[in-house]
N, C-alpha and C positions, 0 to 999 in steps of 0.2 A: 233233549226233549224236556219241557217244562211242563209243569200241570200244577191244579188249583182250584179254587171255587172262590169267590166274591159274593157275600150278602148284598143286601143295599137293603136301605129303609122306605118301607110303604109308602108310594109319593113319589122318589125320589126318580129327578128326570138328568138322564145321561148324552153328554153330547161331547160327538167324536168328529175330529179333524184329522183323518190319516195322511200319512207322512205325502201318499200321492192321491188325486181326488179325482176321481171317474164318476158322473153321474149315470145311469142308467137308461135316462129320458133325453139321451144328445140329441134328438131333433126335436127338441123344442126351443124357442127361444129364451134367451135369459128368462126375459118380461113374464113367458108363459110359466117358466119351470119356478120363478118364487112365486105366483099368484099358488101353482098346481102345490107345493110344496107347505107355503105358510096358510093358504086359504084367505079367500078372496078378502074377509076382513079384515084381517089383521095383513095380509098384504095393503089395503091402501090406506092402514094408519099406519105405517112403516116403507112405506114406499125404497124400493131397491137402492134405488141415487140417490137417496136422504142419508144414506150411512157414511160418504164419504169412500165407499170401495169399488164403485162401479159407475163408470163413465154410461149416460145417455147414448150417445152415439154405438153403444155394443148391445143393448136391448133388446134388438130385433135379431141379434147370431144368434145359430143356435149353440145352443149348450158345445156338443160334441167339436165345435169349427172355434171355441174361444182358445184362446194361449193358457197354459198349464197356470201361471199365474193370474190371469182371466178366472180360471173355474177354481183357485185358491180361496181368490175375493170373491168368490161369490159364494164357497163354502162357507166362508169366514163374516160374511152376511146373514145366511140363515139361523148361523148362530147365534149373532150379537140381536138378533129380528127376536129370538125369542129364546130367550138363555138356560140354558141348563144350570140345577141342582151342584152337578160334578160335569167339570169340562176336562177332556180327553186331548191333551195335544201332540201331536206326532211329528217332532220339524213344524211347527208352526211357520217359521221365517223363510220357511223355504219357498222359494220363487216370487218373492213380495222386494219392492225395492228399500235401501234403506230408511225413508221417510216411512213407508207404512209401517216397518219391523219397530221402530219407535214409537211409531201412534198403537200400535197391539200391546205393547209393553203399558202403552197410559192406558189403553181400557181394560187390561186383566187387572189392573193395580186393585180396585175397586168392585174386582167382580163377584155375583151375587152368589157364592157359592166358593167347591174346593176347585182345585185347578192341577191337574196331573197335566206333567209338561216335561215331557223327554226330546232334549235338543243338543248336537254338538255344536252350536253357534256360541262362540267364546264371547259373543257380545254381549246375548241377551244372557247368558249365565254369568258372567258375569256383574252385570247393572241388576240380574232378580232380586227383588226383596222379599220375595216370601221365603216360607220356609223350604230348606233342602235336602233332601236324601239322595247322596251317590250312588250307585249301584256298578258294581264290578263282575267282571265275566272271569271263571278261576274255570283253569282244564283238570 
């Protein structure tokens, strides 16, 4: 059992990509759950298919009926839609094809914040350039 406390600074906005991604609102459709989730503004200056992670043609599924990798990218939209302070990653790579696990890699490069990012993919630790802390599990 582990336990802790975390400060954070006045302001400061936290955004988490769990290793598995369940929305809550599965009958909605894509289209509806980023309008209901980013709000109506900033949904049509960020339009969902403008990010490169979500095909047109799946807009009208709902949430709950997309592929595990479907409701990744879709998490991984409302992120990049409106970016956190400290980004949370849990298996990022997980259920994304190689071509996207490479274009995540180019948009964290630059991202507007810290970036905690817990992954056994030998690839993307591998190619990281930021900075690293291992962490080990002792019985």
């Amino acid at each position: 059992e582990h336990e802790g406390t975390a400060e954070a600074a006045d302001g400061l906005t936290v955004g988490l990509l769990p290793q598995d991604t369940v929305f809550a609102e599965g009958g909605r459709t894509a289209a509806e759950f980023w309008v209901r989730r980013l709000g109506a503004a900033r949904a049509e200056r960020v339009p969902l298919t403008a990010l490169g992670l979500f095909a047109a043609r799946d807009l009208d599924t709902p949430v709950a009926r997309l592929s595990a990798g479907q409701r990744r990218r879709l998490a991984l939209a409302l992120l990049v839609a409106n970016p956190p302070g400290l980004l949370l990653l849990d298996e990022p790579t997980n259920h994304l094809s190689p071509a996207l696990c490479d274009e995540l890699e180019e948009a964290l490069a630059p991202g507007p914040g810290a970036i905690v990012l817990a992954s056994h993919d030998r690839w993307l630790r591998r190619r990281w350039t930021g900075g690293e802390l291992r962490l080990t599990a002792t019985d």
